[in-house]
N, C-alpha and C positions, 0 to 999 in steps of 0.2 A: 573560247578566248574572250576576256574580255577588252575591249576595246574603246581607248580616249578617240574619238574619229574628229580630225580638223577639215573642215572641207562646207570651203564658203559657198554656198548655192541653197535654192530651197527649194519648192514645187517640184512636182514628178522628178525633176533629175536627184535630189535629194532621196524625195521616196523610195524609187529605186536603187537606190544604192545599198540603204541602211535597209532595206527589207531581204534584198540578198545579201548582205553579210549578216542578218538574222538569221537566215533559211540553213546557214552553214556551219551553226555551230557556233555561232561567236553571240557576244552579247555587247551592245553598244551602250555601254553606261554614264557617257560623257558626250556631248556633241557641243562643237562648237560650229556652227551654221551661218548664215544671211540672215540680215531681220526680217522676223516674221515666218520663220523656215519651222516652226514646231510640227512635229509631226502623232497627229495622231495614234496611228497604230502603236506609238513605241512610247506608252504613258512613262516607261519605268526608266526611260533614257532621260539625265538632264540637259534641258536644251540651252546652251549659251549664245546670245549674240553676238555674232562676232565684232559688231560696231560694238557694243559697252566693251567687251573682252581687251580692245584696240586702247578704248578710252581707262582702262584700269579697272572697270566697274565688275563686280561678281554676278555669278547665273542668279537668277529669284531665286527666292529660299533656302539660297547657301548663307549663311549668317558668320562671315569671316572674323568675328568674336573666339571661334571657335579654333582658330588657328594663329598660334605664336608667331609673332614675328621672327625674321628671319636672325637668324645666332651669327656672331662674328661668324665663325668656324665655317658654315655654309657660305655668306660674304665673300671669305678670302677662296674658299675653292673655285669661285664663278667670278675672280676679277678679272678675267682675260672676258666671258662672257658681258658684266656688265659694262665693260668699255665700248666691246663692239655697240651692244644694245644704246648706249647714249650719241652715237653716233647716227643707227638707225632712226633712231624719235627724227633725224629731220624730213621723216617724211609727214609724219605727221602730228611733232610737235616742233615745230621750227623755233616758235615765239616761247618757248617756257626757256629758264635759266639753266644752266647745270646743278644747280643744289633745286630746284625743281623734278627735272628727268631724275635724279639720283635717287629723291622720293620717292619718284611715281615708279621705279625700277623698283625700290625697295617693297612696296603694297605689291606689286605684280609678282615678287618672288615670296611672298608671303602666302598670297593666293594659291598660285600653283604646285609650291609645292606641298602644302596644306591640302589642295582637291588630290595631288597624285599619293600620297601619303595613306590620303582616309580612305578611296575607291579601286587604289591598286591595279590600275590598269594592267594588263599582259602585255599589249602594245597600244605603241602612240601611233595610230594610220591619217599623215599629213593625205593632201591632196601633193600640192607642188612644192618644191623645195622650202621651206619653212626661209620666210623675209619679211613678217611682218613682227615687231618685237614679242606680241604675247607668243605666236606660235616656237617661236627662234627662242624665246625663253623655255618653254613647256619640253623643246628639242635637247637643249642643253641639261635640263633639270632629268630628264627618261634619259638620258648617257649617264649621270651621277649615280641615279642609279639603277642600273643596269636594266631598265626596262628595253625591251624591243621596238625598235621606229621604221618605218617603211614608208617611203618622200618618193617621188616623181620628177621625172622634168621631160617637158616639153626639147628637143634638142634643136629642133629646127632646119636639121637635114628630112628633108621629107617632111612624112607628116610620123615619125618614129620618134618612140617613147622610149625613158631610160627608167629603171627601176632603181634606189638606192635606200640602204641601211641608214646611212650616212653619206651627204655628199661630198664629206672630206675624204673620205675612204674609197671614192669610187663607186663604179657599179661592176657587182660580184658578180653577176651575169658577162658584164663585159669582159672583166679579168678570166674569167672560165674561157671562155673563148678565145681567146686571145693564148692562153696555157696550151688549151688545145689543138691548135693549129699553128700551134710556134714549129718551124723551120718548114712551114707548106707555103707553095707561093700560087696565087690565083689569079684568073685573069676577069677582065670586066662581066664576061659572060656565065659567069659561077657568082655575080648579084645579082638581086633581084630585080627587076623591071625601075622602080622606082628609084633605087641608087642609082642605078646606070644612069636614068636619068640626071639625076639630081649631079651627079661626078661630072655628067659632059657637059653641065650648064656652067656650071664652073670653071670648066676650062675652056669657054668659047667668052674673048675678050670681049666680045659685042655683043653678048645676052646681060641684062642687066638681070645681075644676083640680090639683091637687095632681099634682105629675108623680109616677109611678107609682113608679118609683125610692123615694121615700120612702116610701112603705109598703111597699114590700119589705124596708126596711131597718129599718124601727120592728117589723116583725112579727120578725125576724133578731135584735131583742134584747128581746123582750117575750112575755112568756106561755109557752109550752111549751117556743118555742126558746131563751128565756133559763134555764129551768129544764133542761133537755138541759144546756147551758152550764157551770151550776153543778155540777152532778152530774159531769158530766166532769172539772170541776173537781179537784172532791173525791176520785173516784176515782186519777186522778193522782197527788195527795197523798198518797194512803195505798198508792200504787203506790213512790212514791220515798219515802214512811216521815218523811213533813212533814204528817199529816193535822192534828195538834195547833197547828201552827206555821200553818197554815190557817186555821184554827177563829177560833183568836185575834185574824186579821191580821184576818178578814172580821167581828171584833165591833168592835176598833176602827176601823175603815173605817167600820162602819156608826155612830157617834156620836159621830166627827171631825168640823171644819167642812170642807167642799168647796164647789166652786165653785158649784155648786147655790144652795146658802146663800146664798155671797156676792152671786149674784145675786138673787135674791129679797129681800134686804136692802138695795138699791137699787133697785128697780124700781117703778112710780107705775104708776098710771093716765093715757093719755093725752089730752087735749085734744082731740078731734077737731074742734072749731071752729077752731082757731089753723089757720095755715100753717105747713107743717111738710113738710119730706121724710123720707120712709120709708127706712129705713138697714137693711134685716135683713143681722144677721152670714151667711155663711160655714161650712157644717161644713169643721172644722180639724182634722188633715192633711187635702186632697183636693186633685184636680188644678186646680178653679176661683180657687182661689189661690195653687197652688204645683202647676206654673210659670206659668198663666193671670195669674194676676194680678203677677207679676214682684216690682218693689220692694215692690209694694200688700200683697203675703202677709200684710205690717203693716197689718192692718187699723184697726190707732188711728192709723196714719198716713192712711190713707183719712179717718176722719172726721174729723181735725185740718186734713186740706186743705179738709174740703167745708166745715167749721165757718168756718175762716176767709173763702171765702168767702161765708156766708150773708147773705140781705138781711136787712135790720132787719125785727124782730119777728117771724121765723122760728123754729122751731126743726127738732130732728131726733130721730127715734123712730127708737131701734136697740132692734131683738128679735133674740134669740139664737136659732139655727137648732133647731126643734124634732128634730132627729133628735140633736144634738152629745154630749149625756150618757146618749144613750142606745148611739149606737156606742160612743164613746172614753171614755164614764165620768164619773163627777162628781168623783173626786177632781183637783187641781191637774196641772197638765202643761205641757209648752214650749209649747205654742198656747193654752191657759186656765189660763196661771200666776195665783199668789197676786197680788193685785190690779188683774188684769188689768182686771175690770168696773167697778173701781174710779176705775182710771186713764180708762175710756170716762166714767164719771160726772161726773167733775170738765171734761171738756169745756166748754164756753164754749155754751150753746145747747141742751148734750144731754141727753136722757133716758132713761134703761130701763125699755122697758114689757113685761109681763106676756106668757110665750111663747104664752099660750092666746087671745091674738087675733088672731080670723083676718087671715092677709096680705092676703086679697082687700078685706077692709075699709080694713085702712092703705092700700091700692094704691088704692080709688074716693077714697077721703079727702085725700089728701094733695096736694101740688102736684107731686111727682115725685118716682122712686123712686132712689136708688142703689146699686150694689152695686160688687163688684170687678170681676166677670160673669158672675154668676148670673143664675137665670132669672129671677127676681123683676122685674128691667129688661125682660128681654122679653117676659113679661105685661101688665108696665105700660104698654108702647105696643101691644099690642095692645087695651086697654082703654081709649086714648088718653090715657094720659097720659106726658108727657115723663121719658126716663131717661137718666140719667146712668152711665158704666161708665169704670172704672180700670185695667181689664186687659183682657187679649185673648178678646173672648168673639168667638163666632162670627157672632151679629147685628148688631155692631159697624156695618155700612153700609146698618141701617135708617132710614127716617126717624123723625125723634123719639128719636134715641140720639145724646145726646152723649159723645164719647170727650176724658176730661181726664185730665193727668198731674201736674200744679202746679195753686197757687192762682188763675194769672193763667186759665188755659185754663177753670177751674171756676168763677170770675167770670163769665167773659163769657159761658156756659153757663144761669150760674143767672140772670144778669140780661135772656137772654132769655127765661129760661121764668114770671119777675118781671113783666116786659111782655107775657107774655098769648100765649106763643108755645103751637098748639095743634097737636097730633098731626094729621095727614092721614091718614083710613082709606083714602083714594085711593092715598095713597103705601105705605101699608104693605100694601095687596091687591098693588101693583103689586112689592114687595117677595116678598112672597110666591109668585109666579107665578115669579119671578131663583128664587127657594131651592127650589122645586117641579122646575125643568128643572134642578138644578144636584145633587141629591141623589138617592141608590137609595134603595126600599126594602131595610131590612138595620137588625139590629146586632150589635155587637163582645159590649158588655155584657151577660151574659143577665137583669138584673134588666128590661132593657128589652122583655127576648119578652112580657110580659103586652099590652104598648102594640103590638103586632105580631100580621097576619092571615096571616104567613106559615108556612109549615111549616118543621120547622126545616132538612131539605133547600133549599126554595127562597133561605132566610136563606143557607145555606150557599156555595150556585150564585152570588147576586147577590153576596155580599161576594165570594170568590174572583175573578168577572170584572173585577171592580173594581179589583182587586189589582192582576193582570195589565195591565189597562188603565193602569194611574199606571206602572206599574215598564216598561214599553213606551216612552211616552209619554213 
C-alpha cells in the first residue's frame, strides 16, 4: 500500500511508526510531520513540514510550477469544503481578509491536489480527526476521489480509541457492534474494568467529571506556565529590539474592553426552577466544531435553530467554555468577534450565565443538553438526561441523543423530550458494551496519557496495530 501518512510528531515516535508500516508492506511516499522530523532510513519518502504545509508553503523539491491551478469544475465541487476551510484559517490566520484566505485556499488546492494526482496515494493515514485546514483539505480532496482515509479520535471516555473512515460516517467498528448485539441487553458487569469505572463516575454527582483534557489545558495557560509564556514573550522582544513596542501593546491590552467584558456585561444569574436546556458554547478554533460540527461551526446559528424551535416557556442557558480565554485570549477574534455575546443575547429565549457554574449542575437541572458535539451531550445521557447534537460527534447512535440539522428535525426532538421522553440506562449500558468491543485502549493526543494506565510503549504497540489493521482492511 502506498501511503500519504499525516501525523505531526518526530523523533522515535515518528521513527517508529513509519518503520512499522514499512515492515508491512506498505510504502510511505508522502509524509507530512513536526519540523525537523526527517527521517533517515526512509530516503525515498518526501518529508513535508507540517508548519510550511499550515503556512501554504510546498515539501523541498516539489516545484508547484508543475501543477495547474485549480479548474472552475474542481472549485465548484469543494464549495461546501472551501467555506468550512475559510472559517477554520481563524485559528491560524485570524488577521488575513477573505479575498486573502480565498487565495491562500486556492494555492493549497492547487498543491494537494497536484501532489495526490502525480504520487497516487492508496490511502490518506491521518493521525487524529483531520482540523487543521491543509489536512481537512488533503481529507476532502482523498473522498473526491475515492482514495481510502483512516482518521482517529481520542474519545475521552477512558483512555479508548475510535477508528474512522470518515468521521461524518461514523466508526464502522462501532456500527458493527452495535448490528450485532441489537435486541441483547447487558449489564454493568459484561464491561470492562475501565468503563464500569468510567459509567460510575459519572453517575456519582460529587465526583468531579471534568475530562482531563481540560486541565491540562487551563494549567498550559495559568500560573507558571503562563509566566514561562510571558517571559518568552518578552525576551523575544528584546531579541528582535521591539521590547518597548511590547510593553506598551500589553498596557493597552490590558485596559481595552475584550470579550471577557462583553461577556460579563450580559450575563445573569440562571433560573434553575424554569425549563430550560443547557447550551455551553464550544472552545473556538478546535476540531468539535470545525469540521465536527460542519455548517454548526456558527454556533449562533446552532442556537437560532434550537431557539426557534423551543416549547413555550422554556428557555436556554448558554455558558462560554471555561478554557476559551484562557487558550485563545480575551481580546476580540474571528470566533469571539466584537458583539458576538451580544448577538447570542438578543436571541429570542436566551441567556448568559456566569462561567463559574458548574456544568454538572446545569446538566442535573435542566430538560436537556445541546451542543455541536461535545462532550457535554454525552454526560447528559449518561446522567439520563436527553441530548441534542448538530455535528458529527462520535456518540451520535446512542440512545437519548438526538441528531438535528434544521428547525423541523429539532422540533420534533424537542417536542418529544417536552412529553416526557426519558433516557434508558438499559439502553445506554447496552451502548456502552457496542463502544467497549468497538474501541483499543490508546491515544493519539498526549493531553489524554493522564486518563491512561498504559505505558507509553504499550500506547505505542496498540495504536500502531490498529493502524496496520484499518490500512489492511
Amino acid at each position: 500500500m502506498k501511503i500519504l501518512l499525516l501525523y505531526d510528531t518526530k523523533g522515535s515516535k515518528a521513527k517508529n511508526l513509519m518503520l512499522e508500516l514499512e515492515k508491512n508492506s506498505n510504502k510511505i511516499i508522502y509524509w507530512v510531520g513536526a519540523p525537523g522530523g526527517e527521517i533517515d532510513n526512509l530516503p525515498e519518502s518526501i518529508f513535508h513540514s507540517s508548519s510550511d504545509a499550515l503556512l501554504g508553503l510546498p515539501a523541498k523539491n516539489i516545484n508547484i510550477s508543475e501543477f495547474a491551478p485549480p479548474s472552475n469544475n474542481l472549485i465548484e465541487k469543494l464549495y461546501r469544503t472551501e467555506s468550512l476551510i475559510l472559517t477554520m484559517m481563524n485559528a491560524k490566520y485570524d488577521n488575513l481578509r477573505t479575498s486573502e484566505r480565498k487565495h491562500l485556499y486556492y494555492e493549497m488546492l492547487r498543491y494537494w491536489y497536484g501532489i495526490l494526482n502525480k504520487y497516487k496515494p492508496d490511502v490518506v493515514l491521518h493521525g487524529l480527526i483531520p482540523h487543521a485546514v491543509h489536512t481537512f483539505l488533503i481529507q476532502e480532496l482523498a473522498r473526491l476521489l475515492n482514495i481510502k482515509t483512516v482518521m482517529f479520535e481520542d474519545t475521552g471516555a477512558s483512555d479508548r480509541l475510535l477508528a474512522f473512515n470518515d468521521f461524518r460516517d461514523g466508526s464502522k467498528d462501532l456500527q458493527r457492534e452495535i448490528k450485532r448485539n441489537h435486541g441483547k441487553n447487558f449489564s454493568l458487569k459484561d464491561l470492562s474494568n475501565d468503563i464500569q469505572k468510567y459509567y460510575k463516575s459519572q453517575l456519582d454527582f460529587k465526583h468531579d467529571s471534568t475530562p482531563v483534557y481540560v486541565g491540562v489545558l487551563k494549567n498550559r495557560y495559568t500560573g507558571s506556565e503562563l509566566l514561562k509564556r510571558r517571559l518568552n514573550r518578552f525576551r523575544k522582544s528584546i531579541q528582535e529590539g521591539i521590547f518597548l513596542k511590547t510593553i506598551i501593546q500589553t498596557i493597552i491590552k490590558r485596559f481595552r474592553k475584550n470579550s471577557k467584558d462583553e461577556y460579563a456585561s450580559l450575563q445573569a444569574e440562571p433560573d434553575l426552577n424554569k425549563k430550560f436546556i443547557y447550551a455551553p458554547l464550544h472552545l473556538q478554533p478546535e476540531c468539535t466544531t470545525s469540521p465536527k460540527g460542519d455548517l454548526f461551526v456558527d454556533q449562533i446559528l446552532m442556537l437560532e435553530t434550537l431557539s426557534a424551535a423551543l416549547p413555550k416557556d422554556w428557555v436556554i442557558y448558554v455558558k462560554e467554555h471555561p478554557i476559551q480565554w484562557y487558550q485563545r485570549g480575551t481580546d476580540f477574534s474571528g470566533a469571539r468577534y466584537r458583539g458576538y455575546y451580544k448577538k447570542i443575547s438578543e436571541i429570542k429565549n436566551i441567556q448568559l450565565i456566569p462561567v463559574q457554574i458548574s456544568t454538572y449542575t446545569l446538566i442535573n437541572k435542566s430538560q436537556a443538553v445541546a451542543t455541536v458535539a461535545g462532550m457535554a451531550s454525552w454526560e447528559a445521557v449518561l446522567r439520563s438526561k436527553p441530548a441534542i447534537i448538530f455535528g458529527y460527534s462520535w456518540y451520535r447512535d446512542c440512545y437519548g441523543v438526538f441528531k438535528v440539522d434544521n428547525i423541523n428535525s429539532c422540533s420534533v426532538a424537542l417536542e418529544k423530550i417536552a412529553s416526557g421522553f426519558a433516557v434508558d440506562q438499559q439502553q445506554v449500558i447496552n451502548y456502552l458494551k457496542c463502544f467497549d468491543d468497538a474501541t483499543i485502549h490508546g491515544y493519539l493526543d498526549v493531553d489524554y496519557a493522564k486518563s491512561s494506565e498504559l505505558t507509553p510503549e504499550e500506547n505505542k504497540n496498540n495504536v500502531i496495530q490498529k493502524m496496520l489493521f484499518e490500512i489492511k482492511n
